[in-house]
N, C-alpha and C positions, 0 to 999 in steps of 0.2 A: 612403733619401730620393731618390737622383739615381732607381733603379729605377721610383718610384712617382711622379716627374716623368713617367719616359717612357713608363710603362703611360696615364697619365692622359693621355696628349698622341697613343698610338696609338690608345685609347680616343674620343678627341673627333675622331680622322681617319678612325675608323670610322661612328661617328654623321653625320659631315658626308656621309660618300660614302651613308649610308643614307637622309640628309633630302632627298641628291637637291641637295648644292650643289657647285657647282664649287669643286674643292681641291685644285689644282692647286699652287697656290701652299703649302700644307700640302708635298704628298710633296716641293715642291724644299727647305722649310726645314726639314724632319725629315732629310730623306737627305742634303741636303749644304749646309748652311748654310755663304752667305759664297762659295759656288763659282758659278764664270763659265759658262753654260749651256755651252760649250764643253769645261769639265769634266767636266760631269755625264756620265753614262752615257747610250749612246747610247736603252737602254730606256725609261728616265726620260726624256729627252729629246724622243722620238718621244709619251710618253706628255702630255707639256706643251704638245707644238705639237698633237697633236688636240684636244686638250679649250680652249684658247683657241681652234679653229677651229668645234670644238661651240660654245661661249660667242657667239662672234661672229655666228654664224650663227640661234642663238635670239637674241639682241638684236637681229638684221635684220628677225623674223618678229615679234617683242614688245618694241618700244624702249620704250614706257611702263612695261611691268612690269620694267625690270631698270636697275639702278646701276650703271655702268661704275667700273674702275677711275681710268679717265680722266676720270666725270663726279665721281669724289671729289677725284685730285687736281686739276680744277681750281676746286674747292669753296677746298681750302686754299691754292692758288696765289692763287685771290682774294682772300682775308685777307690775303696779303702784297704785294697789288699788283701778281703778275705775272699772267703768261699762260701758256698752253701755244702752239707755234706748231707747224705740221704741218710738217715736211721732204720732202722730194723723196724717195723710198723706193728710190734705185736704187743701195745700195752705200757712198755717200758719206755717211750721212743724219748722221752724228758731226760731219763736217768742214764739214757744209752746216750743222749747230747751231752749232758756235764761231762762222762768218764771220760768221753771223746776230747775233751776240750782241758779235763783233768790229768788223764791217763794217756792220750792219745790213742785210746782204742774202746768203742764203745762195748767189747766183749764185757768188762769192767762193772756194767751198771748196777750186776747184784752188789757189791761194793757201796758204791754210791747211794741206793734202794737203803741198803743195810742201815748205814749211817747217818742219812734222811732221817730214818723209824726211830734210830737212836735219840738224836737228837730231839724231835717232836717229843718223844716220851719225858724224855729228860726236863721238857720246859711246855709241859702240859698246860700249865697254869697259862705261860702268854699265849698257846696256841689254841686257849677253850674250848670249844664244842670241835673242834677238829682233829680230837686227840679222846680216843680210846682212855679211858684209865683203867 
């Protein structure tokens, strides 16, 4: 049974890549579900960032013919009354989302950044190898 799950599941990521759609999101949930792009192998990897850079770049040339992932979620963001809001894309874009969400203004996130580090330091011990001492 689990066999003829994952025949059936390499089966429809082979029809996908033959219909000609972007399934990108397929080879990261087949090969490593649940893992932090930083996990993934750097092949898979390098293979995710060209094909959202392909993607992007046909929805530059054909916005009408194509549904973003971002114009679905903010389909369902609207059913719940929120929004998406764009961040600043230089590094901080995590700690520029909380200020935003904290502060109401992502100017804020050295703030957030700050007290992030504090805290981490502060509880080295449960955050182990991810914390400087």
């Amino acid at each position: 049974d689990a066999r003829d799950t994952l025949s059936k599941s390499r089966q429809r990521h082979r029809e996908s890549r033959l219909a000609g759609i972007d399934s990108w999101q397929e080879d990261v949930a087949l090969q490593s579900p649940g893992k932090r792009m930083s996990l993934i192998s750097s092949t898979l990897r390098k293979r995710v960032v060209k094909r959202t850079a392909e993607a992007a770049d046909e929805e530059k040339k054909n916005p009408e013919c194509h549904t973003t992932a971002a114009d679905s979620l903010n389909k369902r963001l609207q059913k719940l009354g929120m929004i998406m809001r764009e961040m600043e894309g230089d590094g901080n874009c995590q700690f520029r989302a909380f200020a935003d969400q904290l502060f109401g203004d992502q100017r804020h996130h050295a703030t957030v950044r700050q007290s992030a580090v504090e805290h981490i330091r502060a509880h080295a011990d449960f955050f182990g190898m991810c914390a400087n001492h």
